[in-house]
VMD Tcl script that draws the C-alpha trace (Angstrom):
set ca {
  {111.86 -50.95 -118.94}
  {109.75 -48.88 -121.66}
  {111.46 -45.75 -122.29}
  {108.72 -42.56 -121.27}
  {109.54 -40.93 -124.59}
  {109.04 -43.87 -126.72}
  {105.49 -44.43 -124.77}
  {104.67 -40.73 -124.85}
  {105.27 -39.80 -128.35}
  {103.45 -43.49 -128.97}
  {100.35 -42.30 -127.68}
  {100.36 -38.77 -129.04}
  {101.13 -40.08 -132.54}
  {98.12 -42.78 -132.01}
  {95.99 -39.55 -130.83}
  {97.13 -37.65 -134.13}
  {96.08 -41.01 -136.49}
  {92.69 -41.19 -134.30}
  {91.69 -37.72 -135.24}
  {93.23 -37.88 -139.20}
  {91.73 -41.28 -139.80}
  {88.64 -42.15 -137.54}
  {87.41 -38.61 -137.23}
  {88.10 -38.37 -140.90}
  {85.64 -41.08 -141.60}
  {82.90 -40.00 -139.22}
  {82.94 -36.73 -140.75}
  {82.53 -38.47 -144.82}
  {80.32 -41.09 -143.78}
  {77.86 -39.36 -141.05}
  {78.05 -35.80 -140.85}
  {79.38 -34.29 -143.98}
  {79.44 -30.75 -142.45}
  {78.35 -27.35 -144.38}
  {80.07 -24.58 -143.47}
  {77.66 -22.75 -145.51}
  {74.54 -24.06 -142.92}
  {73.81 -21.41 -141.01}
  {73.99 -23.05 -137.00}
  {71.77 -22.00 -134.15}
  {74.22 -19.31 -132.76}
  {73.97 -17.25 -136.26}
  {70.35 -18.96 -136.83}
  {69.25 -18.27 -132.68}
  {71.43 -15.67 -132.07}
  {70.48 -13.56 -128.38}
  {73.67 -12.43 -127.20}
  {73.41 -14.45 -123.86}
  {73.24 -18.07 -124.49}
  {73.12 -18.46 -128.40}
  {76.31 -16.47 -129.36}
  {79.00 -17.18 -132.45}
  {82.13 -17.40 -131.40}
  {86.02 -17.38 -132.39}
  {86.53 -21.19 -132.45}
  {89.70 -21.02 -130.34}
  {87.87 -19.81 -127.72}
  {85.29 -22.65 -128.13}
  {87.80 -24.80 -128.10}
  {88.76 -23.34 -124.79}
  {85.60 -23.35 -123.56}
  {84.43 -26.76 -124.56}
  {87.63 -28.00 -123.62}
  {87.64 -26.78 -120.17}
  {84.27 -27.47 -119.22}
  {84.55 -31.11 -120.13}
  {88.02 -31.43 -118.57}
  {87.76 -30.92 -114.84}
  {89.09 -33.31 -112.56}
  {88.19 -36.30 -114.14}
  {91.17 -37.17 -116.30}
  {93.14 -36.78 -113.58}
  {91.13 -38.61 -110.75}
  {90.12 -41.51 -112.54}
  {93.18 -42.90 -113.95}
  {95.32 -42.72 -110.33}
  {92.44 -44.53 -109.13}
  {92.52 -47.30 -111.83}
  {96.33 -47.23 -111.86}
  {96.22 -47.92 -107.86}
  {94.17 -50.71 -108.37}
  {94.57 -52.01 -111.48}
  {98.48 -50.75 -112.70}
  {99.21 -48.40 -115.33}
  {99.35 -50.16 -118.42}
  {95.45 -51.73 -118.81}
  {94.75 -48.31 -117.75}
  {96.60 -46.40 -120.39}
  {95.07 -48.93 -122.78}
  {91.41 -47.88 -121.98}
  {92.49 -44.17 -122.34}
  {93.63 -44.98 -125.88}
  {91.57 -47.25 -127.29}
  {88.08 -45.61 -124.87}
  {88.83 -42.39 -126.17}
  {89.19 -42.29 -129.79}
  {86.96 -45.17 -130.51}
  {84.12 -44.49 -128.21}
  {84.55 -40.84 -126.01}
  {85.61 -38.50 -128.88}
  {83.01 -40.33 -130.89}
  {80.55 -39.21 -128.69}
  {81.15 -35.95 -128.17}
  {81.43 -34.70 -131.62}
  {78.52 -36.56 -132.79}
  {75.92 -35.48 -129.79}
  {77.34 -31.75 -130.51}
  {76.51 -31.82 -134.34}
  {72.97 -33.83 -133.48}
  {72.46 -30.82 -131.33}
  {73.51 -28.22 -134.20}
  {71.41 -30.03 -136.52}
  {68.22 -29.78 -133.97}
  {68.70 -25.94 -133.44}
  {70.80 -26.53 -130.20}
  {68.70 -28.68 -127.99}
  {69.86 -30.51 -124.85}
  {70.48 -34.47 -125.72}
  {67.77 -35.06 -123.67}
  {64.91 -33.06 -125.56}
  {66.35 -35.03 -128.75}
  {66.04 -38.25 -127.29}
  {61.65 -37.37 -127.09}
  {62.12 -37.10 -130.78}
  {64.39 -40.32 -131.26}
  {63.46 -42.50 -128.56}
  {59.67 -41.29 -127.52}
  {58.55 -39.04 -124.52}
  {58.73 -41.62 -121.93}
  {62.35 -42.27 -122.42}
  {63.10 -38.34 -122.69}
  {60.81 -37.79 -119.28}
  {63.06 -40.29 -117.50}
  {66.17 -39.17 -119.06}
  {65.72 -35.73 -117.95}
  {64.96 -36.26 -114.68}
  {68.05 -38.30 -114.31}
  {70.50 -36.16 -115.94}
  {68.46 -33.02 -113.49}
  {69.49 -35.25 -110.81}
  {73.42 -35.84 -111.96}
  {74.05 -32.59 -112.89}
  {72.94 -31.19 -109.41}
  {75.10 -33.84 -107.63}
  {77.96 -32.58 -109.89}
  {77.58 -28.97 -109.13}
  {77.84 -29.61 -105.16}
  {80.49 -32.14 -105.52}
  {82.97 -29.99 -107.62}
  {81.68 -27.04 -105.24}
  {82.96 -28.71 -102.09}
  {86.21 -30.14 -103.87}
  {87.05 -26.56 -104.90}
  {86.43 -25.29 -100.95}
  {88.31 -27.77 -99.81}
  {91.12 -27.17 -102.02}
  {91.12 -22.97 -101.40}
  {91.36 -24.39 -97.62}
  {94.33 -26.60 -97.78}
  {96.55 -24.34 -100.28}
  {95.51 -20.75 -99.63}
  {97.97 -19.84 -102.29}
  {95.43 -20.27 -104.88}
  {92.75 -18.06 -103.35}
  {94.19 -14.85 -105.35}
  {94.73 -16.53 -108.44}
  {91.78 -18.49 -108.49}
  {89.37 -15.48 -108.16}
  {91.55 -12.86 -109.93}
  {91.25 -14.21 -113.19}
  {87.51 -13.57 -113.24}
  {87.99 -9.87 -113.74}
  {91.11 -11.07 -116.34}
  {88.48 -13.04 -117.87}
  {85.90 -10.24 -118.59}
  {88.35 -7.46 -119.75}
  {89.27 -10.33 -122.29}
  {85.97 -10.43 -123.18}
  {85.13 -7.13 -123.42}
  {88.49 -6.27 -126.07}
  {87.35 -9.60 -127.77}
  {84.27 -9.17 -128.59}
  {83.24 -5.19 -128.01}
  {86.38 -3.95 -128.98}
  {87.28 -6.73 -131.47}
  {91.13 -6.35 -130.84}
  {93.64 -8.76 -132.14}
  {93.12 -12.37 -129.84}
  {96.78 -13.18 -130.11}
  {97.75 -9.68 -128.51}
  {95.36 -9.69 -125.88}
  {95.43 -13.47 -125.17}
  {99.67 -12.91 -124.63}
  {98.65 -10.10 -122.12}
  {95.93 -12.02 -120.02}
  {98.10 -15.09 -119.90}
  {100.43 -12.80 -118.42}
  {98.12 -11.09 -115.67}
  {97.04 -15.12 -114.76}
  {100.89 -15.82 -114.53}
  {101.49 -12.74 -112.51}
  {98.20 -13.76 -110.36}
  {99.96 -16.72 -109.52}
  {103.29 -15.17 -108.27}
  {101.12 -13.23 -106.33}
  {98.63 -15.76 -104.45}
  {102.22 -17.75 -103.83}
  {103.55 -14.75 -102.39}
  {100.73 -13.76 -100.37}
  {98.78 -17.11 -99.21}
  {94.88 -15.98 -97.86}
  {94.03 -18.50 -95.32}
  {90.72 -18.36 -93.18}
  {90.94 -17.93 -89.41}
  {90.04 -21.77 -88.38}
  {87.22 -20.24 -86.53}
  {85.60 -19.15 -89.76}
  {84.14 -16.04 -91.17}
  {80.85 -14.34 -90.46}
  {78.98 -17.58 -88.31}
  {80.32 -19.94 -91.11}
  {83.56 -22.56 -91.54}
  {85.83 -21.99 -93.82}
  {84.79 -24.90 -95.63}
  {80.62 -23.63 -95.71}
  {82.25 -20.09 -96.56}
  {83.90 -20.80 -99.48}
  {81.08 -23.14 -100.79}
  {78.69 -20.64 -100.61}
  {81.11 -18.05 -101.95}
  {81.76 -20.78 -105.39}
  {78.44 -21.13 -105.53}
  {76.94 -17.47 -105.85}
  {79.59 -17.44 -108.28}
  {78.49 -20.32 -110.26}
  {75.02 -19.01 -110.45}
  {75.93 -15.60 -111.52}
  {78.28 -16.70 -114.08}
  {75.53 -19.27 -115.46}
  {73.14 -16.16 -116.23}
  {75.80 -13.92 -118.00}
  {76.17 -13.48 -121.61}
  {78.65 -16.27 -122.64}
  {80.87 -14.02 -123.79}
  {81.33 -11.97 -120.76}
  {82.76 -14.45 -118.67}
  {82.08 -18.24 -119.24}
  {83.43 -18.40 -122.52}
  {86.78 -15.85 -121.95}
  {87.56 -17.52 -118.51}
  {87.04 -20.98 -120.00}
  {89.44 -20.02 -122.60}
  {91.91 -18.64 -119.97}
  {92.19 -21.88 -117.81}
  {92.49 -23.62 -121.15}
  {95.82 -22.12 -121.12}
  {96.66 -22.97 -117.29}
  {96.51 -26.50 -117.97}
  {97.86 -26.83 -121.49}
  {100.90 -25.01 -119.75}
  {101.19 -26.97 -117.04}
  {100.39 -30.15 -118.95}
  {103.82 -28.80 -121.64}
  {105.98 -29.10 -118.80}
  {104.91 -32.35 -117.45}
  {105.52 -33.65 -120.58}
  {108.81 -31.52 -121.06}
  {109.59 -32.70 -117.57}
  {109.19 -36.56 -118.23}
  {111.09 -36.10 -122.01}
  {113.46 -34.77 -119.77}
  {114.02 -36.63 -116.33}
  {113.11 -39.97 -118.32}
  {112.02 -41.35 -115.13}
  {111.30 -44.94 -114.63}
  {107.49 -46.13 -114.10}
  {107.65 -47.17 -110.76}
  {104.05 -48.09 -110.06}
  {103.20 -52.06 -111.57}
  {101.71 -51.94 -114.92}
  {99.41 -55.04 -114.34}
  {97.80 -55.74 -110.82}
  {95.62 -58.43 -111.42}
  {92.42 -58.96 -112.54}
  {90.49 -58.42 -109.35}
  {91.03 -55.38 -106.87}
  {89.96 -56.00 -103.18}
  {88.64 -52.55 -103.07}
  {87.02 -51.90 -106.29}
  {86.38 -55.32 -108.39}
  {87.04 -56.96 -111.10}
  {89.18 -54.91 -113.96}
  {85.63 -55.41 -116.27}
  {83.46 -53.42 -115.58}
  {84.94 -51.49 -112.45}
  {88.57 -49.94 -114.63}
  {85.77 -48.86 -117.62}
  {83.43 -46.33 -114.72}
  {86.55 -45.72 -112.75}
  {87.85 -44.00 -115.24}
  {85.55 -42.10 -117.61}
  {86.65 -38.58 -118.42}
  {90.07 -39.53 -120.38}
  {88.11 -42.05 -121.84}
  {84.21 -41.60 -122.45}
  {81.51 -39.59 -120.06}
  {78.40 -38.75 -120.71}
  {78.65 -34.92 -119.01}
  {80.32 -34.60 -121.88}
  {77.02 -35.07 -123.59}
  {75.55 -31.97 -121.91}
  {78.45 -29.83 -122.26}
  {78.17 -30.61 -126.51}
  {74.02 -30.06 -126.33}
  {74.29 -27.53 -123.35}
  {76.72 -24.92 -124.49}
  {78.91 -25.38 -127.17}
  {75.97 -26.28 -129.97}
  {74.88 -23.14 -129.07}
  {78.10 -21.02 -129.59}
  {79.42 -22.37 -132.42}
  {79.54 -20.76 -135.39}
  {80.39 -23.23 -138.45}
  {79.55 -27.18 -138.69}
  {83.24 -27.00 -140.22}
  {84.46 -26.04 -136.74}
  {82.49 -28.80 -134.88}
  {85.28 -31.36 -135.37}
  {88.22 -29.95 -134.10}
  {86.43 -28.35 -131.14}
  {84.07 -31.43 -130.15}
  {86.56 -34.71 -131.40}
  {89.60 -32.64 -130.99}
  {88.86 -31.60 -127.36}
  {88.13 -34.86 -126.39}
  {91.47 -36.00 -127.32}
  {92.75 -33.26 -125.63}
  {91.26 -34.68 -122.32}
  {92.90 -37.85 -123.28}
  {96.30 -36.43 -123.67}
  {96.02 -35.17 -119.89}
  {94.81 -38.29 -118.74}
  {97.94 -40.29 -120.47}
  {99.91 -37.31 -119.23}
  {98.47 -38.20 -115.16}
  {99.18 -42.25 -115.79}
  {103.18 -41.36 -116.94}
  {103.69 -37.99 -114.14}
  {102.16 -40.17 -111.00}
  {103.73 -43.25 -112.47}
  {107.30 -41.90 -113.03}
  {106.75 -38.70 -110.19}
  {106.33 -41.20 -107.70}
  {107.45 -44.31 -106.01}
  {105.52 -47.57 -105.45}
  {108.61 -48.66 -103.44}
  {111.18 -46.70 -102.29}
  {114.76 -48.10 -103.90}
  {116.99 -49.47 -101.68}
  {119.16 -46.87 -100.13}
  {117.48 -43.61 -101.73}
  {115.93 -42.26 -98.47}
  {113.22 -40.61 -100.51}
  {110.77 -39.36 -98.52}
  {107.96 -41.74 -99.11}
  {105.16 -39.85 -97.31}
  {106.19 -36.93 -99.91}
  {106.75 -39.09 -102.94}
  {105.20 -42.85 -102.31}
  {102.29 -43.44 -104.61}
  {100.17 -45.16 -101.77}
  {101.32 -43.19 -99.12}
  {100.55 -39.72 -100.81}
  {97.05 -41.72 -101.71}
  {96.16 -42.71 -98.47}
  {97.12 -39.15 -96.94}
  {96.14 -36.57 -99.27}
  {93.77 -38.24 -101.67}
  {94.73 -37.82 -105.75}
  {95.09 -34.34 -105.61}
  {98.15 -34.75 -103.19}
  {99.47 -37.60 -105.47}
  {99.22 -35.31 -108.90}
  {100.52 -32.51 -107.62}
  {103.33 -34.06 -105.85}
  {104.03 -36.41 -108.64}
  {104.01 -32.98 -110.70}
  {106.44 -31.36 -108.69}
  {109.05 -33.75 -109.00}
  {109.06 -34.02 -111.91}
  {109.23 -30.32 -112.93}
  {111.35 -29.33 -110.23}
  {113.77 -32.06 -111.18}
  {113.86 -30.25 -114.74}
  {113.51 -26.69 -113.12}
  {115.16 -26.66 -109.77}
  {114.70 -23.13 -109.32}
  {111.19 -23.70 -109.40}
  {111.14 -25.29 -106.14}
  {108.94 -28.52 -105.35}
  {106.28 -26.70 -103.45}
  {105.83 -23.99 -106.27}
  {105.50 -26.95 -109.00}
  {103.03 -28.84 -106.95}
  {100.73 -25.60 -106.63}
  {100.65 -25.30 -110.13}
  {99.77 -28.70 -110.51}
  {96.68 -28.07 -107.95}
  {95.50 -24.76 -109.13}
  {95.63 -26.27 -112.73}
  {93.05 -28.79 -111.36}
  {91.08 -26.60 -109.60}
  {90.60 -23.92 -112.36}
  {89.01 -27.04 -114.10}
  {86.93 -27.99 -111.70}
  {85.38 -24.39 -111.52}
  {85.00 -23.97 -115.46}
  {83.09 -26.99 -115.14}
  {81.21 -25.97 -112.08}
  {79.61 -22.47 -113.59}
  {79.20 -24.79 -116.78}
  {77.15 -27.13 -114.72}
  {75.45 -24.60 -113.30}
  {73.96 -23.49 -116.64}
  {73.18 -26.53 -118.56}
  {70.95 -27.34 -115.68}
  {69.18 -24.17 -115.95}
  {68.81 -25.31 -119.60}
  {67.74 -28.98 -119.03}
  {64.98 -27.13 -116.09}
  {63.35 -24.80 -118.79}
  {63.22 -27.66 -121.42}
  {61.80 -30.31 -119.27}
  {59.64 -28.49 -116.57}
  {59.47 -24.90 -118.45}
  {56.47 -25.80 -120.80}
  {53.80 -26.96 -117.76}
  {55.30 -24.22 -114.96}
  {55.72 -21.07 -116.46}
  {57.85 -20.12 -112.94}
  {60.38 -22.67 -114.65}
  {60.91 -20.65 -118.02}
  {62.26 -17.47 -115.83}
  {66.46 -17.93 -115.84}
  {66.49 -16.51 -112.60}
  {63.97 -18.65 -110.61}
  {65.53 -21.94 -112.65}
  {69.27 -21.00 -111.52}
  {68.38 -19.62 -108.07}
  {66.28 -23.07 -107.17}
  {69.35 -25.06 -109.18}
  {72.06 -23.14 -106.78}
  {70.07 -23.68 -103.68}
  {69.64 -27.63 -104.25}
  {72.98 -27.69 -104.96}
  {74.09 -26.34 -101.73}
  {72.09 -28.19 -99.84}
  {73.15 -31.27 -101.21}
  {76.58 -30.45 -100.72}
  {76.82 -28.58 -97.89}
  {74.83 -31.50 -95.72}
  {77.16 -33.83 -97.20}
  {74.21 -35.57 -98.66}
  {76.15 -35.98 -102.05}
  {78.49 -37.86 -100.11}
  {75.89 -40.64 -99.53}
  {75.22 -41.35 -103.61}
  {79.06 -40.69 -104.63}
  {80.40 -43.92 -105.09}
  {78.07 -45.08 -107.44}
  {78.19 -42.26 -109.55}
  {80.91 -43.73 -111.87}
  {78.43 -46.10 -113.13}
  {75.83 -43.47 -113.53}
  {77.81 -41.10 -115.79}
  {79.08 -44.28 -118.05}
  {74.92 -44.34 -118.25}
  {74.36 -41.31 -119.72}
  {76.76 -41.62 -122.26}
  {75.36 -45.08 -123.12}
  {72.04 -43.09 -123.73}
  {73.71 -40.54 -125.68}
  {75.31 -42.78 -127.83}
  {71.41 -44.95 -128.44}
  {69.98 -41.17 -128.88}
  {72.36 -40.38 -131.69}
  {72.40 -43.80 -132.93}
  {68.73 -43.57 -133.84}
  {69.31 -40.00 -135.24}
  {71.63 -41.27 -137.31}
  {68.81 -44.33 -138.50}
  {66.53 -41.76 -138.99}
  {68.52 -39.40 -141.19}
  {69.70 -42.70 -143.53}
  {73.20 -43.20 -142.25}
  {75.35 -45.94 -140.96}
  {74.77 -46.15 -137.07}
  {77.85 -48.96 -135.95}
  {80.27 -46.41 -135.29}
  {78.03 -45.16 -132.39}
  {75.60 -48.72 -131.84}
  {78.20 -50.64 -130.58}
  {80.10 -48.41 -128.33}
  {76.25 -47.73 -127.02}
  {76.08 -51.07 -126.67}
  {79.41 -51.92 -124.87}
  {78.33 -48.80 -122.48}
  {74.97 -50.58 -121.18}
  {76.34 -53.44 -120.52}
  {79.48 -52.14 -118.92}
  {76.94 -49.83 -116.81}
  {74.70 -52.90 -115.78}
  {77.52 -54.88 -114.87}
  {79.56 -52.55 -112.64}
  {76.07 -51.58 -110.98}
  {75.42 -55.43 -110.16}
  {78.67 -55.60 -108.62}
  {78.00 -52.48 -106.62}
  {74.58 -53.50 -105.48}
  {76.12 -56.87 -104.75}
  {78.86 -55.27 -102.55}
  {76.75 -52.67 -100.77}
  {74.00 -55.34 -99.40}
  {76.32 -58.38 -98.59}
  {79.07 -55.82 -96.81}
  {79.53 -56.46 -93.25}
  {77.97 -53.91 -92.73}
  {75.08 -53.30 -95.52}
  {74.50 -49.99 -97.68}
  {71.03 -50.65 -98.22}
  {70.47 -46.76 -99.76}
  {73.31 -47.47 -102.34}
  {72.38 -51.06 -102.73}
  {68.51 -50.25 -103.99}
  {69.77 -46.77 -105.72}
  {72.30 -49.27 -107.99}
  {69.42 -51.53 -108.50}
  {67.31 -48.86 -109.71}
  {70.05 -47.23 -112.18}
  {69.88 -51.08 -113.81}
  {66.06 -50.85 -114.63}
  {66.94 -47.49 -116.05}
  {70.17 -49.25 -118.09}
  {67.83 -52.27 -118.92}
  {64.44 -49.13 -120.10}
  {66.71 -47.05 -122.05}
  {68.41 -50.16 -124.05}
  {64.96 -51.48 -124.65}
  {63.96 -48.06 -126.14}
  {66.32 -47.46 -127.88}
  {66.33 -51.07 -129.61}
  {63.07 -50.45 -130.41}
  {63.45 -47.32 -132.04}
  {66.15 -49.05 -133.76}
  {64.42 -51.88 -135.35}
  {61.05 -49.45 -136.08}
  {59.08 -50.10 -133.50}
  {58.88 -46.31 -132.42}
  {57.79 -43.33 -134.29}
  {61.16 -41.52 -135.21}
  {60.10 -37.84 -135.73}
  {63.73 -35.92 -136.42}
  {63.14 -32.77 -136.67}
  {67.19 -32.08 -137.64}
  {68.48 -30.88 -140.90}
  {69.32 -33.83 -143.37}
  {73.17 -34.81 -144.21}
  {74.68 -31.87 -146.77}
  {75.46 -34.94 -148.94}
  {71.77 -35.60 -149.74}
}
mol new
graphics top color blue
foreach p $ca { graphics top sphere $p radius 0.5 }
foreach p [lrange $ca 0 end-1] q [lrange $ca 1 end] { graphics top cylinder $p $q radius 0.2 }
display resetview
C-alpha cells in the first residue's frame, strides 16, 4: 500500500516544481511583468471597486473566492465513481498545466486591458458577436451560481446550527480588520493574530451555543427560505461596499479558516498514516456518470481548471492589485492552493473513511463508510466526517463532532466568500454588457438589486435545480473560452500562444464530449429530460461558435484590435 506521506509530500513537492518551473516560464516567455507599470487599481483607483491592496490579502481574497466548495465536491464525486488515483492524477497534472495557467494569464490580460471582465476582452480578441454571446452566458452561470451556493449555505446553517454564530460573526471581525488595515494602517501581522483569534473564539462560541430555527419557521417563512433570503441581502450588500470594508478583509479571514483546517488534515494524515481504503481505479465506465473521458475532467473542475475562476481574475482581483510583480503568486499561486485542498479531500475521505468495513472492526459504517455517508448526507457529510476522524484520531480531546464542524464551517465560509464575490462580478459583467444601451443598467444599485432578486428566484423555486447537472460541462466551457480569449491576446501582442491553445483546445472538446453524453443520457432515459437534453445540445453549438471564433481569430481571419499594454520586454 502507498504510504500517505510519501504520496502527500509527492504532490506538494510536484506543486512547488509546477510553480518554480512552469510558472517560471510563463512569466519569461509571455508576460514579463513590470512592477514599475502602474495597474488599474493605482491607474483606476475609486476606493470601491478599483482599490490597491496588501497582496496577502489578495491572496486571501482571490484565494477564497475561487475556492468554495468545488475542490472539495468534485473530487469525492470522481473518487466515488471513478477511484482515487485517476482522480488525483487530473488534480496534478489539470492544475498546473492547464487551471493555474488560466488563471494567472486571464488576470494579467485583464491588468493589461485596464481591468475588464474576460468577456469585454473577448469583443476585442474574438469580435462582438462572440463577446454578445459570451456575456449572456456567463450572466446566466453566474446567476445560477449565486442561488446555488445561496441554498447550499441555508441548508447547511439548518442542519449544523453551530455555525450560525460563527458564520455571521466574522462579518463585523472582518470590517474592524479593515478599518485598522487600511484607515488606521496598523501592523497586519498584529491585527491578523487578533482577528484569527475572535474567529477561533466565534467558533467555541456557536459550538457552545447552537441557534437552530423553530421547524415552523420565522416570520411566514421556512427556515430554509429564511436563511436564503437572509445570505442573500447579505450578498448584495457586501457586493456594493468598498472592497476593503468587507469583501476583501473577510475573504482574507476565511483564507485562514481553511488553511487551518486544511494544516491539520494534513498533520492528521502525516500522523494517523491511515490506509486508502476507497479503490484507486474503478473502471473506465461509471453507471451513474459515464465514461472516465470526458465525465472525471467536468466532474471535477475547481482543483483542477474552472472557468469562474476566469471572472474572479477579470472581476475582482485585476482590479485590486497593485503590482504585475504580485500577479503570479496571487493568480498561479492560488490556484495551486485550490489544488492542494483538493489532493488534501482525495487522501482525508480516502483514508477518513471506509469503502468496506474490515473484518471484525465494528466501525460504524453509517458514520464512517464512504458510500454510506454519500448516500445519506451528500459530500459535505463525507468531508466532514472523513475530517473528523482523522483529526480526532490525532487530537482526541477534540472530539469527533467538534472536528467534523470545523470541517463544515470551513466549507461553508467558502462557499459564502464566493457567494458575495458572485454577487459582484455580475453586477460588473451587467454594466459592461447591458450598461452602454440602458442607462438603468450603469446604476450599482438597480444592477445588484435585479442580480439578487433573479437569484432568489431561481433558487428559492428550485428552478436551479432543473439546469444543475449539466452545469459541470458548462463551467469547463467558459474556461475553454477563456483560454481561446487569451490565446488570441497573446497572438496579437507577438507571443507564443501553445501554453494556453492547447489546453483551450483539450477544454472544447472535453466540453462537447461530456455534453453529447449528457444529451444522449437525458433523451434516451427511461424516462426522458427533454429540458436538459436540448439545453446540452445548445451549450454544443455554443462549444462548436466559440472554437470557430476563436480559430478564426487565430489564423487572421478576424480583426484583432488589443487595446492592452504590450509585453515590458518589447
Amino acid at each position: 500500500m502507498l504510504s500517505i506521506a510519501i504520496l502527500t509530500f509527492a504532490c506538494l513537492f510536484f506543486y512547488f516544481a509546477g510553480y518554480r518551473f512552469y510558472a517560471g516560464r510563463l512569466d519569461n516567455e509571455l508576460i514579463q511583468p513590470d512592477g514599475g507599470q502602474a495597474t488599474p487599481a493605482v491607474e483606476q483607483n475609486d476606493g470601491v471597486d478599483y482599490v490597491p491592496s496588501k497582496p496577502l490579502v489578495l491572496f486571501g481574497h482571490n484565494f477564497a473566492s475561487i475556492a468554495g466548495a468545488g475542490p472539495v465536491i468534485g473530487p469525492i464525486i470522481a473518487m466515488h465513481h471513478f477511484g482515487w488515483a485517476i482522480t488525483l492524477v487530473w488534480i496534478l497534472l489539470g492544475n498546473v498545466f492547464i487551471g493555474a495557467v488560466h488563471d494567472y494569464l486571464t488576470l494579467m490580460v485583464s491588468v493589461r486591458n485596464r481591468g475588464s471582465s474576460i468577456a469585454d476582452i473577448a469583443e476585442s480578441t474574438m469580435g462582438y458577436r462572440a463577446k454578445a454571446v459570451f456575456a449572456i452566458f456567463l450572466i446566466l452561470a453566474m446567476l445560477l451560481v449565486i442561488a446555488v451556493f445561496g441554498v447550499v449555505a441555508a441548508k447547511t446553517l439548518i442542519a449544523q446550527p453551530e455555525m450560525v454564530f460563527p458564520t455571521f460573526a466574522i462579518i463585523p471581525v472582518s470590517v474592524l480588520l479593515g478599518w485598522c488595515i487600511y484607515k488606521k494602517n496598523m501592523n497586519l501581522q498584529m491585527v491578523s493574530t487578533v482577528a484569527v483569534l475572535a474567529v477561533i473564539l466565534n467558533i467555541w462560541i456557536g459550538f457552545k451555543i447552537p441557534l437552530p430555527l423553530p421547524e415552523e419557521g420565522v416570520m411566514g417563512f421556512s427556515p430554509l427560505i429564511f436563511w436564503f433570503v437572509i445570505l442573500m441581502i447579505y450578498a448584495g450588500v457586501a457586493s456594493i461596499l468598498p472592497v476593503q470594508t468587507l469583501l476583501q478583509p473577510r475573504d482574507y479571514l476565511s483564507t485562514y479558516i481553511l488553511f487551518g483546517s486544511m494544516a491539520l488534515a494534513i498533520m492528521g494524515l502525516l500522523w494517523v498514516g491511515p490506509e486508502l481504503n476507497t479503490p484507486a481505479w474503478r473502471g473506465a465506465m461509471s453507471e451513474g456518470q459515464g465514461p472516465v473521458w470526458p465525465m472525471l475532467f467536468v466532474l471535477v473542475a475547481c482543483g483542477a481548471v474552472s472557468g469562474f475562476h476566469s471572472l474572479v481574475a477579470g472581476g475582482t482581483t485585476s482590479k485590486q492589485l497593485a503590482t504585475e510583480t504580485q500577479g503570479k503568486a496571487i493568480s498561479y499561486g492560488g490556484m495551486l492552493s485550490e489544488g492542494v485542498v483538493a489532493v488534501v479531500t482525495v487522501l482525508l475521505v480516502g483514508g477518513g473513511l471506509y469503502w468496506v468495513a474490515p473484518q471484525g472492526s465494528g466501525i460504524d459504517m453509517a458514520q464512517l463508510g464512504f458510500r454510506e455517508t454519500l448516500k445519506s448526507g451528500g459530500w459535505i457529510l463525507a468531508f466532514g466526517n472523513g475530517f473528523g476522524n482523522i483529526v480526532n484520531q490525532m487530537l482526541p480531546f477534540l472530539s469527533f463532532t467538534f472536528a467534523s464542524m470545523i470541517a463544515v464551517l470551513a466549507l461553508n465560509t467558502f462557499v459564502l466568500t464566493t457567494l458575495d464575490t458572485a454577487v459582484r462580478i455580475t453586477r460588473f459583467l451587467v454594466q459592461e454588457s447591458v450598461g452602454g444601451k440602458v442607462p438603468a443598467f450603469k446604476n450599482k444599485y438597480v444592477v445588484t438589486t435585479t442580480v439578487v432578486f433573479v437569484a432568489y428566484l431561481i433558487g428559492a423555486t428550485d428552478g436551479w435545480q432543473k439546469i444543475w447537472p449539466i452545469f459541470g460541462a458548462t463551467n469547463q466551457l467558459i474556461a475553454a473560452v477563456a483560454l481561446f480569449v487569451v490565446a488570441t491576446w497573446l497572438m496579437a501582442v507577438k507571443k507564443p500562444t501553445q501554453y494556453v491553445l492547447y489546453p483551450a483546445i483539450f477544454m472544447v472538446i472535453t466540453t462537447i464530449g461530456a455534453l453529447s453524453w449528457q444529451a444522449y443520457r437525458f433523451i434516451t432515459a427511461p424516462e426522458p429530460n427533454l429540458f436538459l437534453g436540448l439545453t446540452a445540445i445548445v451549450l454544443i453549438g455554443l462549444a462548436l461558435f466559440v472554437g470557430n471564433e476563436g480559430m478564426q481569430a487565430l489564423r487572421g481571419k478576424r480583426a484583432i484590435a488589443v487595446s492592452a499594454v504590450p509585453s515590458r520586454a518589447e
